[in-house]
C-alpha positions as CSV (number, residue, x, y, z in Angstrom):
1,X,32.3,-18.2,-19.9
2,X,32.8,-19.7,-16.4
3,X,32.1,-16.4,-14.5
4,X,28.8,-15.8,-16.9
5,X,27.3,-19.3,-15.9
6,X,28.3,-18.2,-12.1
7,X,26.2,-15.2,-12.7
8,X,23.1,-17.2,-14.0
9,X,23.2,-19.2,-11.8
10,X,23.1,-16.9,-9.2
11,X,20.0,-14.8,-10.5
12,X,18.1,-18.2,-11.4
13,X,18.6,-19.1,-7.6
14,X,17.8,-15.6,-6.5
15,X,14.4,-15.9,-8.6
16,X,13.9,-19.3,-6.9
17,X,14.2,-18.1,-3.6
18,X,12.0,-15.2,-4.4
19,X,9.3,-16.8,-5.8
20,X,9.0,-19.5,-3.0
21,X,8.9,-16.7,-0.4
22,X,5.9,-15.1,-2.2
23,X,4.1,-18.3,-3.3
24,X,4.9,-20.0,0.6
25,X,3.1,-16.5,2.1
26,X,0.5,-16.4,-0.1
27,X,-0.5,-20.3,0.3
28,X,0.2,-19.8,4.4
29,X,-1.9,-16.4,3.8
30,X,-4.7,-18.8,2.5
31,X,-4.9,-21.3,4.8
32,X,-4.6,-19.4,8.0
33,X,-6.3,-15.3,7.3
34,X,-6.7,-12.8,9.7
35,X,-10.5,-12.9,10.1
36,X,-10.8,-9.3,11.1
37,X,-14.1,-7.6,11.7
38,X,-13.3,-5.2,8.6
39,X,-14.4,-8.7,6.8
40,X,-18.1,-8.6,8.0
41,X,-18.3,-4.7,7.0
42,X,-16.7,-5.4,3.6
43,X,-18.9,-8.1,3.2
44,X,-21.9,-6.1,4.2
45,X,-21.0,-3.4,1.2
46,X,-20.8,-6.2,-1.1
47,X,-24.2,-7.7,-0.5
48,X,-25.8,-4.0,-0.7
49,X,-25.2,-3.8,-3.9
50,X,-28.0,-6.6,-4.6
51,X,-29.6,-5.8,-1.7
52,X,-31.1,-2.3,-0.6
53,X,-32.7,-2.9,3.0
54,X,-30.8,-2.8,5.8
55,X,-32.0,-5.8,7.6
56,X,-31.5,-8.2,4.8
57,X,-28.3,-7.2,3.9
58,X,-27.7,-7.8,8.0
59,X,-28.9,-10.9,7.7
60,X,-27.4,-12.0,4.5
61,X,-24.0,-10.9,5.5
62,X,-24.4,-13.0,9.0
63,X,-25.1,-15.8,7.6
64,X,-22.3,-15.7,5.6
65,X,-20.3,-15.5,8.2
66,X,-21.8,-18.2,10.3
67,X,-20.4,-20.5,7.6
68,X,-16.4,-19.5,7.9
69,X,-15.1,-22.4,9.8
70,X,-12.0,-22.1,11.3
71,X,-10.5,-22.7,14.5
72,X,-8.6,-18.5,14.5
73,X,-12.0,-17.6,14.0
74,X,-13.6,-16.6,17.0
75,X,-16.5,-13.9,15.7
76,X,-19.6,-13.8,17.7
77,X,-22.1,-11.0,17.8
78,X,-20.6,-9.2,19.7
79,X,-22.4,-7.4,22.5
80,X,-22.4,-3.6,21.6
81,X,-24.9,-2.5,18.7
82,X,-22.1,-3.1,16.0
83,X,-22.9,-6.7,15.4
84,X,-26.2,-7.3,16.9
85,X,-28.6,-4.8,15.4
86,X,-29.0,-4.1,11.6
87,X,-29.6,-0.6,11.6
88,X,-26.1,0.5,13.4
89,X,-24.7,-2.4,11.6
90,X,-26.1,-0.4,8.0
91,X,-24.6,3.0,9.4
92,X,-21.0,1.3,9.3
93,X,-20.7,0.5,6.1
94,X,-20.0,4.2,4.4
95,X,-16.7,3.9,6.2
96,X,-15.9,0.7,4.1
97,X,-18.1,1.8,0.6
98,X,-15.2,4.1,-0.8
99,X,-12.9,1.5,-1.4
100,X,-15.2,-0.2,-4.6
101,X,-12.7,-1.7,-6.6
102,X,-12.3,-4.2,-3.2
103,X,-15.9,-4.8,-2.4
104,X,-16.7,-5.1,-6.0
105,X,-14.4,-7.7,-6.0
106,X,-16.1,-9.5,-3.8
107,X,-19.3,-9.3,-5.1
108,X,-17.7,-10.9,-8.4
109,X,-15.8,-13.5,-7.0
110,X,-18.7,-14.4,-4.6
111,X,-21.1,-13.9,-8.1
112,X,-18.8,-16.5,-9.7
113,X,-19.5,-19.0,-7.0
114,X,-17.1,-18.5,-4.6
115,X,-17.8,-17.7,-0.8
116,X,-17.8,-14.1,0.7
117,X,-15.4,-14.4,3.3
118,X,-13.3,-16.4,1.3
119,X,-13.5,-14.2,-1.5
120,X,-12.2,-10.8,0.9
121,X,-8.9,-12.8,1.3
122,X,-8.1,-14.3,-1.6
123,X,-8.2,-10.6,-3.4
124,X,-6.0,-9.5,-0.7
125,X,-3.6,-13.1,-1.4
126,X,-3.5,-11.8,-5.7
127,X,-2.7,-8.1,-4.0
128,X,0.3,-9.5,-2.8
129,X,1.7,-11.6,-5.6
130,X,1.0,-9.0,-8.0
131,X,3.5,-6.7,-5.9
132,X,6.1,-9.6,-5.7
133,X,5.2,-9.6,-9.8
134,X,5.9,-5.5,-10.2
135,X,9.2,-5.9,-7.8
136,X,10.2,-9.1,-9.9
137,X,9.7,-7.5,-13.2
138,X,11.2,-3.5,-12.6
139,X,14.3,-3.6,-11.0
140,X,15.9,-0.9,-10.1
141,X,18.7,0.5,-13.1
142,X,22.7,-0.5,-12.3
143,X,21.6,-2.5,-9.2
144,X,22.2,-6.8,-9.4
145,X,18.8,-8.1,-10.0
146,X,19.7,-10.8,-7.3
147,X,20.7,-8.0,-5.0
148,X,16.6,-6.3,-5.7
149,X,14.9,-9.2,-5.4
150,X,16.4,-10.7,-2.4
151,X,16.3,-6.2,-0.6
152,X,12.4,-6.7,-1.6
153,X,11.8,-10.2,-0.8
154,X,13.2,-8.9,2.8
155,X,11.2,-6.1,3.2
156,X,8.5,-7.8,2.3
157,X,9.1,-10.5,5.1
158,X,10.8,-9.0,8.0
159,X,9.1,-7.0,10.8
160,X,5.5,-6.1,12.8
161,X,3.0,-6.3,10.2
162,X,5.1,-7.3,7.3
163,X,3.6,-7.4,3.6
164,X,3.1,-11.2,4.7
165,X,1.0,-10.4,7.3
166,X,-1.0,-7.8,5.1
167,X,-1.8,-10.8,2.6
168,X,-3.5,-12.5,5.5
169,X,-5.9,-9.7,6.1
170,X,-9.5,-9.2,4.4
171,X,-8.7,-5.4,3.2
172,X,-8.1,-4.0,0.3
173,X,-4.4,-2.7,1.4
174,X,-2.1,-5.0,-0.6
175,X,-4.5,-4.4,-4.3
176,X,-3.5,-0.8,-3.5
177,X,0.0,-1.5,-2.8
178,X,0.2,-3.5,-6.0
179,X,-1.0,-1.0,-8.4
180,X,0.9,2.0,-6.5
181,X,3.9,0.7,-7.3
182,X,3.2,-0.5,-10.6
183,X,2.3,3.1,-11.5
184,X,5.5,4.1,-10.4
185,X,7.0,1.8,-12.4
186,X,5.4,1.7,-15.6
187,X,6.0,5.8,-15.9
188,X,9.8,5.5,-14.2
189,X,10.8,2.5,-16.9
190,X,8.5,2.5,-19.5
191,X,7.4,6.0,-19.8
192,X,3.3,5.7,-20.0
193,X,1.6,8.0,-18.6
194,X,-1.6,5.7,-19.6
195,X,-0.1,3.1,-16.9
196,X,0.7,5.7,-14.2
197,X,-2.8,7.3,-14.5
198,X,-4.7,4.1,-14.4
199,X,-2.9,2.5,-11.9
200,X,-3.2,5.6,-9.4
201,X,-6.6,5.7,-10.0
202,X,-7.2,2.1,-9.7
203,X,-5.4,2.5,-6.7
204,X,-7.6,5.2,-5.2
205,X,-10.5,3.1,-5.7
206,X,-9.1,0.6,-3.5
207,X,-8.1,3.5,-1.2
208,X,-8.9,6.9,-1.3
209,X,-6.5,8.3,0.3
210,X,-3.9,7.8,-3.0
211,X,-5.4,11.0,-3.9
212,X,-2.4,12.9,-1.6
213,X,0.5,10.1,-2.9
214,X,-0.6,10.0,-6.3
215,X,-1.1,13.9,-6.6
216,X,2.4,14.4,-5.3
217,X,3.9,12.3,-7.4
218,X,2.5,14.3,-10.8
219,X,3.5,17.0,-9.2
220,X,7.3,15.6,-8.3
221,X,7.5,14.4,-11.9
222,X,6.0,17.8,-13.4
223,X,9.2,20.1,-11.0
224,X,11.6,17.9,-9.7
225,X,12.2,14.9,-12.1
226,X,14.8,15.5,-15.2
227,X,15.1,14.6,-18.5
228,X,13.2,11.7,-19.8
229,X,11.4,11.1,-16.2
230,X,9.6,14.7,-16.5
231,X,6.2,14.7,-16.7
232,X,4.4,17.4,-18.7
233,X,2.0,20.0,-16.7
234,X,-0.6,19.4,-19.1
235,X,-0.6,15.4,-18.2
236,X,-0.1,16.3,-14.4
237,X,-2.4,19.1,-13.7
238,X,-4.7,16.9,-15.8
239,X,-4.0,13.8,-13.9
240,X,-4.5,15.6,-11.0
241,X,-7.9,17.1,-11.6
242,X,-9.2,13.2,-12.1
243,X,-8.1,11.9,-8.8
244,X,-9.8,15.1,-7.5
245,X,-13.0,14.8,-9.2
246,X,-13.1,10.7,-8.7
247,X,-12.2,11.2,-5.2
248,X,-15.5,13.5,-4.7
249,X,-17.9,11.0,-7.1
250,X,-17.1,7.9,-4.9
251,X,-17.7,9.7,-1.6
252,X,-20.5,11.2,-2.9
253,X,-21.9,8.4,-4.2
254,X,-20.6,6.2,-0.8
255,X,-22.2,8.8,1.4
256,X,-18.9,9.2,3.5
257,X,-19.2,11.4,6.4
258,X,-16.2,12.6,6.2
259,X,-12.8,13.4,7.9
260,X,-13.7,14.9,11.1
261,X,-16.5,11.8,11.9
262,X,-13.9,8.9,10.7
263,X,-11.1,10.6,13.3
264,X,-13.2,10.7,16.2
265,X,-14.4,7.0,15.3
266,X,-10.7,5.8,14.6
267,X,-9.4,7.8,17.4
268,X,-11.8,9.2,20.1
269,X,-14.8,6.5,20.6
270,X,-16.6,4.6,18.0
271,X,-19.9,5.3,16.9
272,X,-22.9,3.0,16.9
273,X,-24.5,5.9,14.8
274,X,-22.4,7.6,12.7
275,X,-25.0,9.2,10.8
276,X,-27.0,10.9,13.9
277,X,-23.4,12.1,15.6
278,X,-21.9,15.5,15.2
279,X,-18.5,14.8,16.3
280,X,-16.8,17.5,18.6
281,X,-13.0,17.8,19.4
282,X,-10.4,20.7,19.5
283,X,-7.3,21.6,18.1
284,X,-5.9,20.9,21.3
285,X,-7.1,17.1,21.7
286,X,-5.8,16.9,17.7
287,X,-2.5,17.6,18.2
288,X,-2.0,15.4,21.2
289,X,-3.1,12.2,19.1
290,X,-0.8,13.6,16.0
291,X,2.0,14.3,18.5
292,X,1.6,10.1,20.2
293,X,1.3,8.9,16.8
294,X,4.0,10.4,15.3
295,X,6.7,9.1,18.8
296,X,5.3,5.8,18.6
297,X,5.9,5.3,14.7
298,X,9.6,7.2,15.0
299,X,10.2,3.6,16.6
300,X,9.0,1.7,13.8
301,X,12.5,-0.2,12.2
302,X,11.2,0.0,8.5
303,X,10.2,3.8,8.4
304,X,14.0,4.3,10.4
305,X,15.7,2.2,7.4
306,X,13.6,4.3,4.5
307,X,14.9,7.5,6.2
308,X,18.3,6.5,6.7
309,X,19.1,5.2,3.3
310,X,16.8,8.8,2.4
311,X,19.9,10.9,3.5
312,X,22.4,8.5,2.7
313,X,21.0,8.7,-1.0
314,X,20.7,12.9,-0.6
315,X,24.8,12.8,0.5
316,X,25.8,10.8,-2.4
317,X,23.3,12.0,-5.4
318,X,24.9,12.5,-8.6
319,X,23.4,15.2,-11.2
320,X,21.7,12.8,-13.3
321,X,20.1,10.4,-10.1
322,X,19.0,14.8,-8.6
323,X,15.6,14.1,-9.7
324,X,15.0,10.8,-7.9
325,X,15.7,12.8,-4.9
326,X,13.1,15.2,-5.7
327,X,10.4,12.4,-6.0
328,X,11.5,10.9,-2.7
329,X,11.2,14.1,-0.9
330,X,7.4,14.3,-2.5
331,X,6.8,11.4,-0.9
332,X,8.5,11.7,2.2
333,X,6.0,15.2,2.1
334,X,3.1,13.1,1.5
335,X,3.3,11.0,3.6
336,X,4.1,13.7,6.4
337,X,0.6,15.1,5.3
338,X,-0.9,11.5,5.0
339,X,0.2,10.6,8.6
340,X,-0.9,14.1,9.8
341,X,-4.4,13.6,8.8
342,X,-5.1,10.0,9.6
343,X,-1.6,9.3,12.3
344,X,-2.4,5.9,12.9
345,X,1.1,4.6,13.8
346,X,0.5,1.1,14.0
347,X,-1.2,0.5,10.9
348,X,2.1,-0.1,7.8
349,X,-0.4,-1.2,5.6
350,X,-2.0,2.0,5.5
351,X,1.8,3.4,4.1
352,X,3.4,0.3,2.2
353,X,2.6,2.4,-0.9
354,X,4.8,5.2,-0.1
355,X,7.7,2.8,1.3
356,X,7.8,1.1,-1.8
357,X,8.2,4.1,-3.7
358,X,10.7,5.6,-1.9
359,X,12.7,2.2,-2.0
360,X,12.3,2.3,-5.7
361,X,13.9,6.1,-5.6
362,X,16.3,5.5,-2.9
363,X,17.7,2.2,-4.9
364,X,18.1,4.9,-8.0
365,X,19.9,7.4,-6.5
366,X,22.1,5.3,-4.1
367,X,23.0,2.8,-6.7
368,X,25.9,4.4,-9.2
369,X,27.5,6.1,-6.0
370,X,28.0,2.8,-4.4
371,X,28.8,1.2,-7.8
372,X,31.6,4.3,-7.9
373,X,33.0,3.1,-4.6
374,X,33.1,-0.2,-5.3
375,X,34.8,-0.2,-8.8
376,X,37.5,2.5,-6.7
377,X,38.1,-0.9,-3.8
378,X,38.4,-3.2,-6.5
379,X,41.0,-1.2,-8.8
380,X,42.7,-0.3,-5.5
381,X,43.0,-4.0,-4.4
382,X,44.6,-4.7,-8.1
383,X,47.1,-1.9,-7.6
384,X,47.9,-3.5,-4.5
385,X,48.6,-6.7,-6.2
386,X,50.5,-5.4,-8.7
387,X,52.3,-3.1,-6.1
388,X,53.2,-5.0,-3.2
């Protein structure tokens, strides 16, 4: 009885602890955001869809801005074309329009009374606290709940751009981060493939880019995963044709302009006119900025950890934990493919969704062997006592 009560007690205080971590970031998050310029351009696509010129929605979206008053927030116009002339300001916002479940977010909140720049954080804030809610609610099988939440709560908190510091940020990162891992989740533990599919796609509209996790995923849980955790090819392949075709609608309907124009902007020189440049670089000039990005983020201390505990959970798989392997090598592949297309090493927020997964698997295929180890040191220490 004694030991059971020590054992409440210690989740109860676990839980504590975890949700003052999450609801401390996400008032801190609140009261100090990252005003970053992506705000103005998500702002911008929000106001288009009441607006159709490109001056008024310049001008609406300014004065909007005007009125954030904070003493981190130190936007002027700036002095290139970006900021300070509507029609390159217009020509901006395709690279922003594919994320709609974000910027129509916005518009609601800000339709419901609240202000726009208010309203692109405060979506980012609920991002956050519905991933502390997924990592509260599935924890990983065998492993100490106490032990999960405090290994989340951590990796949540510790390091350059930490999920904290995503909160603070007006993007829709941490709403994609959220319903990433809560697909994962709701096929891993409860078996709906209704979940997983609307989640992913939810997902994608906050970031298209899901497309490549999702899509491996079905694809891990159509080959790789065993027993219970298979997914059928008929609910894969099918899965998989809808990311495909929603992928195509919203950039159709966004008017993207595609991979080659967003790499040069990202990478090369931004463009005051994406939609009257024909971007030019070789294979040559490609490589070199895969081959930087990919040494500068080999020294990144969360993407070390995640491959570390990777093989230490690939040396010490059992049979039944083979297919959680399988879906951590997926996404360990996506993300390779991810991180080839778009290698922008200093951005984590761009691949929390494929840490969290693979912290998920790795928790599930590393948990019974160190369980295994831990019950052989404890009935060696009793045959020890009993020994001497």
């Amino acid at each position: 009885m004694k030991r059971q009560y020590i054992r409440l007690g210690w989740w109860y205080g676990c839980a504590l602890l975890y949700f003052w971590f999450f609801a401390a970031a996400a008032l801190h998050a609140y009261r100090h955001p990252f005003l970053n310029w992506d705000m103005v351009a998500y702002m911008g696509v929000a106001e288009s869809f009441s607006a159709g010129d490109p001056q008024k929605i310049y001008d609406t979206t300014m004065t909007e801005v005007s009125q954030v008053r904070s003493p981190e927030w130190h936007y002027q116009r700036r002095g290139d074309i970006l900021s300070n002339r509507s029609e390159a300001f217009y020509q901006q916002l395709p690279f922003y329009s594919v994320k709609p479940l974000y910027t129509g977010g916005i518009w609601l909140l800000h339709a419901l009374g609240m202000a726009m720049p208010e309203a692109s954080w405060v979506l980012s804030i609920l991002g956050f606290l519905g991933l502390g809610m997924v990592c509260y609610l599935f924890v990983p099988r065998g492993l100490d709940a106490g032990i999960w939440w405090g290994t989340a709560g951590l990796f949540c908190a510790l390091g350059a751009w930490s999920m904290s510091d995503v909160a603070r940020l007006s993007t829709p990162d941490t709403l994609c981060i959220a319903l990433s891992a809560a697909g994962y989740c709701l096929w891993i533990y409860r078996r709906s493939f209704t979940g997983f599919a609307a989640c992913f796609l939810l997902a994608q509209l906050a970031r298209p880019d899901m497309l490549l996790l999702s899509s491996a995923l079905a694809l891990g849980f159509i080959f790789f995963a065993s027993g219970s955790y298979r997914m059928s090819a008929r609910q894969g392949c099918g899965f998989i044709a809808m990311t495909i075709i929603l992928y195509m609608a919203v950039n159709y309907l966004a008017g993207n302009y595609g991979w080659k124009v967003l790499f040069f902007y990202k990478f090369i020189k931004h463009l005051s006119y994406p939609a009257h440049f024909e971007p030019h670089f070789g294979w040559e000039q490609y490589i070199g900025i895969v081959r930087h990005g990919t040494l500068r983020i080999m020294a990144n201390a969360r993407l070390q950890f995640l491959l570390v505990t990777s093989l230490m959970a690939a040396l010490c798989q059992s049979r039944e934990e083979r297919g959680f392997i399988g879906i951590l090598a997926v996404t360990w592949l996506a993300f390779a493919v991810r991180f080839a297309l778009f290698p922008a090493w200093g951005e984590d927020r761009y691949y929390y969704p494929y840490y969290f997964i693979m912290l998920y698997a790795i928790a599930e295929a590393i948990t019974p062997c160190l369980l295994q180890y831990w019950k052989i040191a404890i009935n060696s220490g009793r045959h020890e006592q009993n020994h001497p």
